[in-house]
C-alpha positions, 0 to 999 in steps of 0.5 A: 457855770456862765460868768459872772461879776463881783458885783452879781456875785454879792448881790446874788448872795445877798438875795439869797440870803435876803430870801431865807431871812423871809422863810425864817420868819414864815416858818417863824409865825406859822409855828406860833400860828400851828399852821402846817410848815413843810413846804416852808421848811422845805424851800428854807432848806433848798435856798440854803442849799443855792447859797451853799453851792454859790459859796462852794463855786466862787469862794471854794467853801465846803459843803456838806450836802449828799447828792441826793440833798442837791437833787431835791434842793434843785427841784425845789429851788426850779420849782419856786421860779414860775412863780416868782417870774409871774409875779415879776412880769407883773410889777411896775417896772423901774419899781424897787420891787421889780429889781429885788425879784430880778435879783432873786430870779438871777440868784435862784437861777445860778444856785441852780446852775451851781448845783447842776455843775456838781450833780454832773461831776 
């Protein structure tokens, strides 16, 4: 995993776990509304598994995920990028909104790595 500063390593960790905060509240409104919430469910789980795995690799906490759990988590979290870098390459630049998007593509990219590196172990 490439290296990494303190102060990336928090403001990825917050990003994260900015992110499921959001995917809570998604999964939240779309229960009460009855809507169908299983890619939410399903990305809520993947960026909980990227944040696990950023812990696991710079702070040593356990994890308790199989491999098969990161797999998938690894192909959701991959997945949820495109989307993310379309709607960053169309913000204002200097914008607040541009900078939270940087941070989370940043994030989302080494929880990305962080899983590869135990997936190869």
């Amino acid at each position: 995993m490439e290296n990494v500063t303190s102060v990336e390593k928090l403001e990825s960790i917050k990003s994260l776990q900015s992110t499921i905060s959001k995917l809570e509240n998604a999964l939240s409104q779309m229960t009460e509304k009855g809507a169908n919430t299983t890619l939410v469910k399903k990305r809520l789980k993947a960026v909980c598994i990227g944040l696990a795995m950023l812990e696991n690799v710079w702070n040593q906490s356990p994890h308790y995920y199989t491999q098969e759990d990161l797999a998938v988590a690894r192909n959701v979290l991959v997945g949820l990028l495109p989307s993310i870098e379309s709607v960053y390459m169309k913000s204002k630049v200097g914008s607040p909104q541009r900078t939270l998007l940087e941070r989370r593509i940043k994030a989302l990219e080494l929880a990305v790595q962080a899983i590869d590196a135990l997936l190869t172990n």
